[in-house]
C-alpha positions as CSV (number, residue, x, y, z in Angstrom):
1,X,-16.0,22.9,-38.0
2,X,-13.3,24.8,-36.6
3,X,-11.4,23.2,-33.5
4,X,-11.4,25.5,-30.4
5,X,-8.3,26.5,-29.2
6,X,-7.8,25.0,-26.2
7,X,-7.2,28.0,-23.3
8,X,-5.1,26.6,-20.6
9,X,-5.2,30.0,-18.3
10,X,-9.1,29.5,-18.0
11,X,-8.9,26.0,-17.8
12,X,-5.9,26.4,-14.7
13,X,-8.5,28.8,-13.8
14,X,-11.6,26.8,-13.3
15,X,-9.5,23.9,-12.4
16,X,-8.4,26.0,-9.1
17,X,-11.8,27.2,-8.2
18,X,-12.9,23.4,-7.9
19,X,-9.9,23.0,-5.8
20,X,-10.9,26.1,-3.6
21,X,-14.7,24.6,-2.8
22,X,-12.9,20.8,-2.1
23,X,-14.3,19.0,0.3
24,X,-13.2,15.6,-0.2
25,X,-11.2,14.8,2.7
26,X,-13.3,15.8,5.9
27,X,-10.0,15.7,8.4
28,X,-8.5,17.8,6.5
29,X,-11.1,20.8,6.2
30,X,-11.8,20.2,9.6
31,X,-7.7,20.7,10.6
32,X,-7.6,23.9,8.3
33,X,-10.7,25.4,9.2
34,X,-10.1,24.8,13.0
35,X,-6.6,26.2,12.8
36,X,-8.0,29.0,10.8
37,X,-10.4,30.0,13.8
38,X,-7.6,29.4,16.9
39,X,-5.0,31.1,14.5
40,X,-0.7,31.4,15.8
41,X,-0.3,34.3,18.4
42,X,2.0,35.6,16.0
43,X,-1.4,36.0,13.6
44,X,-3.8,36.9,15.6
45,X,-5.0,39.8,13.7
46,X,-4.4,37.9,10.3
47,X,-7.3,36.7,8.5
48,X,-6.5,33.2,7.6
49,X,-7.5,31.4,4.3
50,X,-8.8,28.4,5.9
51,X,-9.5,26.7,2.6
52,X,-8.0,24.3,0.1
53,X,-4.9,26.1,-1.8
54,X,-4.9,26.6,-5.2
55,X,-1.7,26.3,-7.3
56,X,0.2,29.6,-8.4
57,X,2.2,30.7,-11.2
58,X,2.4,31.1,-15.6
59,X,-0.2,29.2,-17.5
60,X,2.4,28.9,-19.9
61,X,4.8,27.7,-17.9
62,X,8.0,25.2,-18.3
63,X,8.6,23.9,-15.5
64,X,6.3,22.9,-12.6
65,X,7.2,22.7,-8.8
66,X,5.5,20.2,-7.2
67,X,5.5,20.1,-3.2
68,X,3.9,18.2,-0.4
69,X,1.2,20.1,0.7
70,X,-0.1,23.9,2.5
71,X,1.9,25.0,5.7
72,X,-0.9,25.2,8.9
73,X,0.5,29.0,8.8
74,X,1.8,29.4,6.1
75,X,-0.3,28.7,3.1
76,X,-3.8,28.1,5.2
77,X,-3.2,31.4,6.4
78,X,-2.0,33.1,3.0
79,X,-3.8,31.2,0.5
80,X,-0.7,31.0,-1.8
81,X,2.0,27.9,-1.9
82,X,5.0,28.9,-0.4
83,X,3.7,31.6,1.0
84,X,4.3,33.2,4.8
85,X,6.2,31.1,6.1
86,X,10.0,29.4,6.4
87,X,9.8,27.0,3.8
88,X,8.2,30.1,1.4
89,X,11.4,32.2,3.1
90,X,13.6,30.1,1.0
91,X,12.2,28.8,-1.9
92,X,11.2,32.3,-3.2
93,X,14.4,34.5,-3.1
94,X,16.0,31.2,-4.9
95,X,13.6,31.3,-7.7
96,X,13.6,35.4,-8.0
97,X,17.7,34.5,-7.9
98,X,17.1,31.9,-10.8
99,X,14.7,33.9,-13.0
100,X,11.3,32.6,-12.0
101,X,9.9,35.0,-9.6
102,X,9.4,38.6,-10.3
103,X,10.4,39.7,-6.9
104,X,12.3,38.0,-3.7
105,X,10.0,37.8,-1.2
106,X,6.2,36.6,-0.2
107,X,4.3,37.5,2.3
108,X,0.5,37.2,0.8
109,X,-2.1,37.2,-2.2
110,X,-1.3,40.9,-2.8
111,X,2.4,41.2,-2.5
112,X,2.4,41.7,-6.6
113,X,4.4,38.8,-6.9
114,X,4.7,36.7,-10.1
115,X,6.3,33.8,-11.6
116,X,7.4,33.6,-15.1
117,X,7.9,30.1,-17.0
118,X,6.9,28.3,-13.4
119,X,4.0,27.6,-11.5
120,X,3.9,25.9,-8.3
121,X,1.3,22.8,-6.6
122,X,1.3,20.2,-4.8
123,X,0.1,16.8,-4.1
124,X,-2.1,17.7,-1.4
125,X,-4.1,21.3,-1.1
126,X,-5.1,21.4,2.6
127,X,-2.8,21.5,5.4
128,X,-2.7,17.8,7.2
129,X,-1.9,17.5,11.2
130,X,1.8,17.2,11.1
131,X,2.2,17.6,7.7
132,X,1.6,13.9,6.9
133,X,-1.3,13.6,4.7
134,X,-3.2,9.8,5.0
135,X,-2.7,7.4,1.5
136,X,-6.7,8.2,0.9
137,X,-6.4,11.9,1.1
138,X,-3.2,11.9,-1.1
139,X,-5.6,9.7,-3.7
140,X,-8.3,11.8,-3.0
141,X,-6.2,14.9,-4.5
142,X,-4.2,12.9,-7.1
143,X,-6.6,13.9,-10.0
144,X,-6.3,17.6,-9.9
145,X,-2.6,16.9,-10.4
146,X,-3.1,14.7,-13.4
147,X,-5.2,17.5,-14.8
148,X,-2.9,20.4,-13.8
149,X,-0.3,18.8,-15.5
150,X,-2.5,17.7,-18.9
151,X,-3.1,21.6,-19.1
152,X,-0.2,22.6,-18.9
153,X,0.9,22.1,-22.7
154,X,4.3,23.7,-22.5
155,X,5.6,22.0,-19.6
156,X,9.2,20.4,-19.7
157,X,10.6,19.9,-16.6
158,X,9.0,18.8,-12.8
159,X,10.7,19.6,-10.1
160,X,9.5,17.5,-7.0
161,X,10.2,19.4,-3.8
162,X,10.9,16.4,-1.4
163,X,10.1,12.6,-1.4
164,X,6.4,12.7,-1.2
165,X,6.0,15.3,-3.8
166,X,8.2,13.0,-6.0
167,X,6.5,9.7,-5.2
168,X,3.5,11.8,-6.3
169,X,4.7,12.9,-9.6
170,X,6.0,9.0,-10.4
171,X,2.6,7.7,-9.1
172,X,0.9,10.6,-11.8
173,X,3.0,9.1,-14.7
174,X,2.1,5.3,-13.4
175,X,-2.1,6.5,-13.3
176,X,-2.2,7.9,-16.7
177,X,-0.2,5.3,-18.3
178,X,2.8,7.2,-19.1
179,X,4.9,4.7,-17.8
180,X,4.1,1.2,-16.7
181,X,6.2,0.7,-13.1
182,X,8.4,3.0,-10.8
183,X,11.7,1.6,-12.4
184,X,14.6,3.8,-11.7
185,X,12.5,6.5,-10.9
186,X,13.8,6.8,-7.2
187,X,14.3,9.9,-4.7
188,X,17.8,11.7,-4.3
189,X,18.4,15.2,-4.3
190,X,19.9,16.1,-7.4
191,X,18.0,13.2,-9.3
192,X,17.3,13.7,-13.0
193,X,15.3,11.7,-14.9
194,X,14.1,11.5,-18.9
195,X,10.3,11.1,-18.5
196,X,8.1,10.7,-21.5
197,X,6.4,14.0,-23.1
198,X,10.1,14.8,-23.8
199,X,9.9,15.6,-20.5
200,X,12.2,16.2,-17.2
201,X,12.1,15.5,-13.4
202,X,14.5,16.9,-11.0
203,X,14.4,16.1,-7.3
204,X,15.1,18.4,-4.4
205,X,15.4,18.3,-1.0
206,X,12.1,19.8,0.2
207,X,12.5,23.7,1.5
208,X,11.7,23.1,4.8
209,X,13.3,24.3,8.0
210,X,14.0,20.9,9.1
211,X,16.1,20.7,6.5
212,X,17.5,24.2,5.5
213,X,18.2,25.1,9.1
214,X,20.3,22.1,9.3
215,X,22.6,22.6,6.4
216,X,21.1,20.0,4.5
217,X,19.4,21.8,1.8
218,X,21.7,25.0,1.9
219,X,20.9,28.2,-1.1
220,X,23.1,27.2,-3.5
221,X,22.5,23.7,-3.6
222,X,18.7,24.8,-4.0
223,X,19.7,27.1,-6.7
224,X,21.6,24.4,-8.6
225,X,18.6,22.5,-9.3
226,X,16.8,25.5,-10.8
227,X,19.7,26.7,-13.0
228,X,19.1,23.1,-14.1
229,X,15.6,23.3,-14.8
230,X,16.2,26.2,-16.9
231,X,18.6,24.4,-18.7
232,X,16.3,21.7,-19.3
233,X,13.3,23.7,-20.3
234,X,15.5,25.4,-22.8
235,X,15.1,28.6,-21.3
236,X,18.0,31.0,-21.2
């Protein structure tokens, strides 16, 4: 019998329609839902998302960012990581710099943007109050990142986008037995680690405007890491 090629657009697919209809951590739908209704002024005639985010970007890709988790008006608003708001503002002309994105900016769903060789996610998909997602919500959304990342058959390099994103992609490799304790597997910016799969992880400072606006995470320190990644991923 003939093995079935194993499709990992439909299976990214499907995989982000499960996360879309989530409703494991009831704080969280409650936060996005209820900031979804009240809305910024700024949005008022915006018609917010509301909902769990899924992740964006190539099927195919190399190299995977992984962040912390939707912006209150930014992503719940937009449905799209990254997307409509300062954090987005800065990660996205960087990547269209470095080769991933098809254009600079992104403002929504239907802007026509696209990412080649990448594809974005994160280790929680609803906005938390204050941006601090609780250990049992971060559990509760750990498995769509260990299958996110089993689908993706070409991927060679992870770039975490902060701490929390990082600590989630070392406590991936811990819960599927790729590697057996945290080790030297700890959080810098500019951190670069072998992982197994013949496999990369970079670490970033994450894009936020805490930390951009500040000089601590400046453009070309940002665009560094993703000159590396490319590097890594053996893409020219």
């Amino acid at each position: 019998m003939a093995e079935t090629k194993f499709d990992a657009a439909s299976a990214l697919d499907a995989l982000n329609t499960r996360i879309v209809a989530c409703t494991r951590c009831e704080r969280l739908r409650e936060y996005g839902a209820r900031i979804a209704a009240t809305k910024r002024r700024a949005y008022l005639d915006h018609d917010y998302w509301g909902l769990p985010v899924p992740s964006f970007g190539d099927p195919k890709a190399r190299v995977l960012l992984v962040g912390l988790a939707p912006g209150a008006h930014g992503s719940n608003r937009t449905g799209r990581p990254f997307t409509g708001d300062g954090s987005g503002n800065f990660l996205y002309p960087v990547l269209y710099e470095a080769g991933f994105a098809s254009q600079p900016t992104a403002t929504g769903r239907d802007d026509g943007m696209k990412l080649r060789d990448a594809r974005i996610t994160s280790v929680v998909r609803c906005a938390p109050p204050d941006n601090k997602p609780l250990p049992q919500e971060l559990a509760n959304c750990a498995p769509y990142l260990d299958e996110e990342i089993a689908a993706l058959r070409n991927l060679r390099v992870i770039v975490a986008l902060g701490k929390i994103g990082f600590d989630g992609v070392v406590q991936h490799l811990i819960r599927t037995g790729q590697i057996a304790r945290r080790g030297e597997l700890q959080f810098a910016h500019g951190a670069e680690f072998a992982i197994p799969g013949a496999r990369f992880l970079l670490a970033t400072y994450h894009p936020s405007l805490q930390n951009t606006n500040t000089g601590r995470l400046t453009a070309p320190m940002f665009y560094a890491i993703f000159r590396r990644a490319r590097e890594l991923a053996g893409l020219k």
